[in-house]
C-alpha positions, 0 to 999 in steps of 0.5 A: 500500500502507498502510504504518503507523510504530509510532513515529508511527501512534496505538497503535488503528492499529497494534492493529488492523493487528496484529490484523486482519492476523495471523490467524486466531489461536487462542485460549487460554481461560485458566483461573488461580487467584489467591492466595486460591484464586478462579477465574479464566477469560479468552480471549487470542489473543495465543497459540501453541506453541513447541516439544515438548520440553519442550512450551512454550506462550506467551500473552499478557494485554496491559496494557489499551490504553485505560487502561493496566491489567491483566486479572486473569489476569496477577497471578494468574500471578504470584501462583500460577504455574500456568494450564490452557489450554482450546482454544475450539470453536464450540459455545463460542464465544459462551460465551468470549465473555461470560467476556471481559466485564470482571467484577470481581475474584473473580467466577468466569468458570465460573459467569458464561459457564455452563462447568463446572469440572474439577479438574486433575491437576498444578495447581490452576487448573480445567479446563474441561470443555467445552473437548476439548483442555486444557493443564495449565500450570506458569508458568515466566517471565513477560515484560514488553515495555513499561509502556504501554497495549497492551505484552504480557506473555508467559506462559511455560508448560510443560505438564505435562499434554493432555487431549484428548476421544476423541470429536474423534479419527480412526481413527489417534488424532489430532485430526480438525480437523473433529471438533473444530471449533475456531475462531480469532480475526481482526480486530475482531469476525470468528472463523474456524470451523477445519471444512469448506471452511475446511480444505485440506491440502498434503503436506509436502515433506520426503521429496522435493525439488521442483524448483523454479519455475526448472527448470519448462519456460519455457511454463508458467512464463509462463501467465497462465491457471495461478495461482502456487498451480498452478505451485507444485505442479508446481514440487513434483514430484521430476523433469521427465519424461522420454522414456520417461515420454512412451511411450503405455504409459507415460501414464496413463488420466487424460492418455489420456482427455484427449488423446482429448477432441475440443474439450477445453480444455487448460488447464482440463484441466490445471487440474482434474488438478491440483486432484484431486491428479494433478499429474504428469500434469497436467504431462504433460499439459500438455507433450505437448499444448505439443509438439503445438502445435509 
């Protein structure tokens, strides 16, 4: 395993470790204004949230790791302290990415990367129009970690207003990831696309308590032919079946159908009731036909 020692490693190494290793982040597309009213547009994926009352939001506009100097984003928030966050979708990307071109100072990003700017509600930096999630900011605090090239500076920001387009929402009014098509930032050059077989959803386990690896029958805990992302999910039922789960009426069409199959592969067959979510009877399944082999 490559181990790197911020203390000893060169500061590339350990930026390129960070950045290639945490992800994928999002991005913020950070509008600002600076003291004289110039608009101001740059990306960070130093970028997250932090709580939803008060909804708070964090970036950061890292010291320039090869000469040590700011971008222009960090003295306008100190300056006028108020900033929109613009989430980045694929069909901007490209955009985002010239507005990260080292412009001078007063060049407006908007009319640069072709964006349009949309007066906001409760600050004075501008929306982007094209971007369907916006985050009006009051800056609250900004913190320093270090004087050196690559130091962070950490933007504290409480939103004081979302915009979000109808058009990426579902049928319950929440944001549908696939009508969004967000993306995220990974190592070097590479961005994730946040749609299609990118996305996969876990149930949270907040309203049942699995089991656990431990309580799981020893046979299946030592099958090299489940994965540990397989055992997991059975590791997450509620309770270990018991013999009156185990009555033919009781079983379900699925496991029926499988005990029925001549030369069917058992585990193979467990393995795709648990990818289609029928992780009980893959379970079932799999004990019955362990008992079967007693």
């Amino acid at each position: 395993m490559l181990t790197i020692n911020p203390k000893e490693d060169t500061n590339q190494e350990v930026h390129q470790a960070i950045l290639g290793g945490i992800a994928p982040r999002p991005i913020a597309f950070v509008s600002t204004i600076d003291k004289d009213g110039k608009p101001n547009l740059s990306p960070f994926s130093y970028f997250n949230a932090f709580g939803a009352n008060p909804p708070i939001v964090i970036f950061s506009p890292a010291r320039r790791g090869r000469d040590n100097t700011h971008k222009h984003t960090y003295f306008n928030v100190k300056d006028v302290p108020e900033a929109v966050i613009n989430m980045v979708t694929f069909d901007m990307v490209q955009q985002v990415s010239l507005a990260s071109s080292d412009f001078a100072k007063g060049e407006n990003e908007f009319e640069k990367a072709g964006f349009t700017m949309l007066k906001s509600e409760t600050v004075a930096p501008f929306r982007v129009k094209e971007s369907p999630v916006q985050l009006e900011c009051k800056v609250i605090q900004v913190i320093e970690t270090g004087d050196q090239g690559g130091a962070g500076n950490l933007v504290i920001c409480e939103v004081t207003r979302i915009h979000i387009d109808e058009d990426i929402l579902d049928y319950k009014g929440q944001i549908d990831p696939n009508l969004a098509d967000f993306v995220g930032r990974m190592g070097g050059n590479y961005y994730v696309r946040t749609m299609g077989d990118a996305l996969f959803e876990i149930p949270k386990p907040l309203s049942v308590v699995g089991i656990g690896f431990d309580k799981l029958p020893e046979f299946i805990r030592i099958m090299r032919e489940l994965s540990q992302a397989e055992k997991a999910q059975l590791a997450g039922v509620e309770r270990l079946p018991n013999d009156e789960d185990f009555k033919e009426e009781k079983l379900s069409v699925y496991v029926q159908n499988g005990l029925k199959q001549k030369g069917l592969n058992p585990t193979c067959y467990s393995k795709d009731l648990i990818a289609n979510g029928k992780v009980w009877d893959a379970l079932i399944f799999l004990i019955i036909q362990h008992n079967l082999k007693k």
